[in-house]
N, C-alpha and C positions, 0 to 999 in steps of 0.2 A: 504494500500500500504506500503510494507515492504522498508527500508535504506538499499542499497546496503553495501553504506560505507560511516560512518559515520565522519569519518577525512576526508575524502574529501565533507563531506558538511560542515563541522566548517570552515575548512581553506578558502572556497569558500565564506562564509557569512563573514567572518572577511576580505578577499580581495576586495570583491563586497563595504563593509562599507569603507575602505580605499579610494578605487576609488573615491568611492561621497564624501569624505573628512569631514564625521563623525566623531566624538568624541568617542562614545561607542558604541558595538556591543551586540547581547542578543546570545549566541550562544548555541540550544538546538535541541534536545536531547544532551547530550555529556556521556563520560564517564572520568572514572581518568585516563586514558590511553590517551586522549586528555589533560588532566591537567598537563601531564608530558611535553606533546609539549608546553602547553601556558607557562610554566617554564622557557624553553631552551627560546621562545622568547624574556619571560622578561630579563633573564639572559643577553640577548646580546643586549638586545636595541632595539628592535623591535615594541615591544607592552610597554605601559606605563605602567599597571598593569590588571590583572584578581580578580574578585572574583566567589568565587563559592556558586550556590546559590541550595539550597536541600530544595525543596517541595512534600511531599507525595511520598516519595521514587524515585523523578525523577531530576536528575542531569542536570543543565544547569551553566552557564559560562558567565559574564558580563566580557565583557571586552574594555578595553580602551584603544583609539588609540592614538599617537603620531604624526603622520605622517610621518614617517621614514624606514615605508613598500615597496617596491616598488612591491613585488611578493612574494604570499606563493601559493604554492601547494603540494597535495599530490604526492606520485611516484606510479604509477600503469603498472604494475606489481609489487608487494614488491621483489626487485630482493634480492636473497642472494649475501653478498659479502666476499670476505675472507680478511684479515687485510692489505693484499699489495695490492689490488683491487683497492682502495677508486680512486685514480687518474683517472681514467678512467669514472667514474660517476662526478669527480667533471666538468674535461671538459665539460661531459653531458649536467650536471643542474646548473652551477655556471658559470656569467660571466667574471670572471676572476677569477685567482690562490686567493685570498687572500679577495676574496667579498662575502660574503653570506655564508649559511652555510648547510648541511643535517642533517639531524635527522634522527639514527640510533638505532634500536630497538637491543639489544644486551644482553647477557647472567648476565650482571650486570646491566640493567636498560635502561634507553631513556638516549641517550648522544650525541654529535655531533659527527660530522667524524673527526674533530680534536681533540676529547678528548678520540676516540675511535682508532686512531693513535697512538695516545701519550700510551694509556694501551694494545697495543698490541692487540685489537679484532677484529673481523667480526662482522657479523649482517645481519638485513635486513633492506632496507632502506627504509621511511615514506614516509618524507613531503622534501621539501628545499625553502629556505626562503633567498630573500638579497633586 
């Protein structure tokens, strides 16, 4: 049985561990395109720390919680957005103006929508997280 989509089963096993109020999570299969998400989380406070673990050419993701998650999900459909767009998805996916954050897959890398603001780009959008 083949993974639709793989970011939405990482994000799903690290929300599920959050919920029952875990310590650390085993997150796998993954790839480094998830490693760029688990980045932006630590980056902002989210997740405690990640390590990544490489066995027999198969990538997976320890990661450790805080308790300071309240929600991560994927975005499905990955909608494209253009760089004065971002407003209209944050009301979407974000409880308020200034809470939580998107993750934005973009022509420079994985960044938030506030960093992808601030450089002037578009994108398409992942996961969001607050």
């Amino acid at each position: 049985m083949s993974m639709t989509d793989p970011v939405m089963n990482g994000l799903t096993i690290i929300r599920n561990s959050e919920l029952a109020s875990k310590k650390e999570c085993e997150v796998k299969p993954a790839s480094k395109f998830f490693g760029e998400i688990l980045k932006i989380a630590k980056n902002n406070g989210y997740i405690a720390d990640y390590k990544l673990i490489e066995e027999h050419q198969k990538i997976s993701y320890k990661v450790n919680l805080n308790g300071k998650l309240n929600t991560i999900k994927a975005i499905k459909p990955r909608y494209a957005v253009k760089r004065d767009e971002f407003e209209k998805y944050e009301k979407r996916y974000l409880p308020a103006r200034d809470v939580g954050l998107i993750v934005v897959s973009t022509s420079q890398g994985v960044l938030t929508h506030t960093e992808a603001k601030a450089k002037k780009l578009g994108g398409r959008l992942i996961a969001f997280m607050y």
